[in-house]
NUKOLRO-791703 format. One record per residue (C-alpha): residue number from 1; x, y negated, z; residue in one letter. Coordinates in steps of 0.5 Angstrom, whole numbers. Layout:
R  pos      u      v      w  code
R  NUM      X      Y      Z     A
...
// end
This chain:
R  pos      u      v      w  code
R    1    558    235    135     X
R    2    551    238    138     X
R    3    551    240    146     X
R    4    546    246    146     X
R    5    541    250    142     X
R    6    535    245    143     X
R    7    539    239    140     X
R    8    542    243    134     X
R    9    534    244    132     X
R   10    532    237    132     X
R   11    537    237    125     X
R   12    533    243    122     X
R   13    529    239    117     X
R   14    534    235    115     X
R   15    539    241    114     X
R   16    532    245    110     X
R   17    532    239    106     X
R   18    539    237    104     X
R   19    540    230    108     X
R   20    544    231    114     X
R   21    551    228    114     X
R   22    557    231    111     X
R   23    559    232    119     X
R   24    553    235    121     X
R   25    553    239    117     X
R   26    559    243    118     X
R   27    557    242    126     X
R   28    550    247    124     X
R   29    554    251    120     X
R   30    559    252    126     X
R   31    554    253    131     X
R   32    550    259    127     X
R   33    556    262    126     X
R   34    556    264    133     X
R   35    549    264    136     X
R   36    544    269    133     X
R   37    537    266    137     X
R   38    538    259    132     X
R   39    540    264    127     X
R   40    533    267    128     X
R   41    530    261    129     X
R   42    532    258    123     X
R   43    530    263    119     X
R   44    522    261    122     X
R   45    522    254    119     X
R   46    525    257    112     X
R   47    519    262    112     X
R   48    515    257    114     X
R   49    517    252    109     X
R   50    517    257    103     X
R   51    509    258    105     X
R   52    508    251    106     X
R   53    511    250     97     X
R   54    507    257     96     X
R   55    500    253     97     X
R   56    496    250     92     X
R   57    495    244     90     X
R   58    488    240     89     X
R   59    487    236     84     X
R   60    485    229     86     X
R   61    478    226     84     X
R   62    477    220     78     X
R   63    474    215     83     X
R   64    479    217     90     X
R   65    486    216     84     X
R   66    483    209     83     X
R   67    482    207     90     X
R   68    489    209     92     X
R   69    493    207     86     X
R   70    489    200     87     X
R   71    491    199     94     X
R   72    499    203     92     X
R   73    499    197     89     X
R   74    497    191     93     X
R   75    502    195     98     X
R   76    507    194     93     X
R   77    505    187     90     X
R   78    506    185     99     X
R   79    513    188    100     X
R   80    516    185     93     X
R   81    514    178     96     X
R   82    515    179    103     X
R   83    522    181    101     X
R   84    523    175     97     X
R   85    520    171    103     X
R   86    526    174    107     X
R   87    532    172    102     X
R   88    529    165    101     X
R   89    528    164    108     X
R   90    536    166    110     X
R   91    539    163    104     X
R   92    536    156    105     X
R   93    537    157    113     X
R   94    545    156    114     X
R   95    542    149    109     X
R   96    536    146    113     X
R   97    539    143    119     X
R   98    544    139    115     X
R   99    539    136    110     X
R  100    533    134    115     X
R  101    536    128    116     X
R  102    536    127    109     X
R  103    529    130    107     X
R  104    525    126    113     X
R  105    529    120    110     X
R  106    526    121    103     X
R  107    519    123    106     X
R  108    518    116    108     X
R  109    521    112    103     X
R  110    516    116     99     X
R  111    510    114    104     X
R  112    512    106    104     X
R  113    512    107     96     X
R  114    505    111     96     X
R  115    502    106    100     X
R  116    503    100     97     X
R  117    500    103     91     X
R  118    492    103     89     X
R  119    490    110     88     X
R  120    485    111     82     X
R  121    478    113     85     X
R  122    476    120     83     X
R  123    469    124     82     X
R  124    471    130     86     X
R  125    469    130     92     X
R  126    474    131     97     X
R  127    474    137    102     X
R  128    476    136    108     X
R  129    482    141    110     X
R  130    480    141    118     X
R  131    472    145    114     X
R  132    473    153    112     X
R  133    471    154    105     X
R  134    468    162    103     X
R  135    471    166     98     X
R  136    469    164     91     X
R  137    468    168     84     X
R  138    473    165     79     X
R  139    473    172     74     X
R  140    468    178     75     X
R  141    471    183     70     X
R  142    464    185     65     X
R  143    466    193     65     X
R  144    459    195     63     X
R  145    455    194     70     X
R  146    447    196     68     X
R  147    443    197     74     X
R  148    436    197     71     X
R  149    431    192     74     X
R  150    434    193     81     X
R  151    438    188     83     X
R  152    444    190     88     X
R  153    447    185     94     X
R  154    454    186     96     X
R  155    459    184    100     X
R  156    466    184     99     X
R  157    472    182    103     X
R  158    476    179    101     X
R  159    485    178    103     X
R  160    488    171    102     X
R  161    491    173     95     X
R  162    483    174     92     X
R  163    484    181     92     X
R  164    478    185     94     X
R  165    480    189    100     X
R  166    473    194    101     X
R  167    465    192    100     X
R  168    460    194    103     X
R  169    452    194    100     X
R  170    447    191    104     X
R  171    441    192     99     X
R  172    439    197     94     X
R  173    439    204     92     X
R  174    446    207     92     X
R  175    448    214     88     X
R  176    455    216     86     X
R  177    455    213     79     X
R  178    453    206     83     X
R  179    459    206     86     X
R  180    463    208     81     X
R  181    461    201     77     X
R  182    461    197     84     X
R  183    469    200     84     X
R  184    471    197     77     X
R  185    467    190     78     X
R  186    469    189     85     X
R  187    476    191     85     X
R  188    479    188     78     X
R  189    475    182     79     X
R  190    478    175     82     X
R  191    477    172     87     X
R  192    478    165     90     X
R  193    480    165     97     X
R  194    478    163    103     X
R  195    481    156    106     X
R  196    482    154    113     X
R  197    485    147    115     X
R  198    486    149    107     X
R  199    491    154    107     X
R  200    488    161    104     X
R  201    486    167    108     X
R  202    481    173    110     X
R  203    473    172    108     X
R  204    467    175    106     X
R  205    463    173    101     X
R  206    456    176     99     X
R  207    455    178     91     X
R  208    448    180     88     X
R  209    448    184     82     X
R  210    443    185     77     X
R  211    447    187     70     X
R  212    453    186     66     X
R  213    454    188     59     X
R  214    460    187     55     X
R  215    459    185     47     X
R  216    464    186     42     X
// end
């Protein structure tokens, strides 16, 4: 299966770990039968790999957790929908072509009913699609924020989800327990996104923060 020594120890990870295929693995154990010096160089990686697992381990901190299951979930929640969007879209293309025809019939049929009916007038103003809209605030999470008398003016990016992908402070005085609040209202607030020609998308939006307590 291997032609020399330096293809065979290209497989020297997987075979350490348990993951290479049923024929190279007998291929490997063949080859170390005969040949001393990928004997001894095999053994280099094992030495190396138990001196690897003997290394301590560092507790991570409250603050760094929070951020990385944070953003291990906003990974996860972008992987689940894309997927979803991938199923979708292969199940519906075999079915698209042939029901164009149909579906354009239908949209302008329902465009002649639509408008020969009169529409009722409104009071919201409409919002041209072609103009960008920032990010909005539709829900601050009230998590105990107390900055005294001094006010903090940040600015949050914002993804096309309404999720808050990173801040920055523009004004007032940080400390490390500043941040640890400014993490909790930031990150589990929700957010109205950004719009351009009306579909969602990346923004920023600037928020002044002076105290948010929580009643019970």
């Amino acid at each position: 299966m291997f032609e020399g020594c330096v293809e065979i120890r290209n497989y020297y990870s997987d075979y350490l770990d348990g993951l290479c295929d049923p024929q190279a693995l007998k291929a490997i154990r063949f080859h170390l039968t005969y040949c001393g010096r990928c004997r001894r160089e095999l053994e280099v990686w094992e030495t190396v790999q138990a001196d690897l697992r003997s290394l301590p381990r560092f507790q991570v901190g409250a603050e760094l957790a929070l951020r990385l299951r944070v953003a291990a979930s906003r990974v996860l929640h972008r992987n689940l929908l894309g997927r979803l969007r991938v199923l979708i879209g292969n199940a519906l293309e075999p079915v698209l072509l042939p029901a164009s025809g149909g579906v354009l019939a239908a949209i302008v049929c329902f465009c002649l009913i639509m408008g020969s009916l009169v529409v009722p007038a409104t009071k919201t103003p409409d919002v041209p699609l072609g103009f960008p809209t920032p990010p909005r605030v539709r829900a601050l999470q009230p998590l105990g924020f107390d900055n005294g008398d001094a006010h903090v003016v940040v600015a949050a990016r914002i993804d096309a989800g309404g999720h808050a992908m990173g801040y920055r402070v523009l004004s007032g005085e940080s400390s490390p327990e500043l941040t640890y609040q400014l993490d909790r209202v930031i990150y589990f607030s929700d957010f109205q996104p950004a719009t351009w020609f009306g579909r969602p998308t990346d923004g920023q939006v600037v928020l002044s923060l002076w105290r948010i307590t929580v009643r019970g």
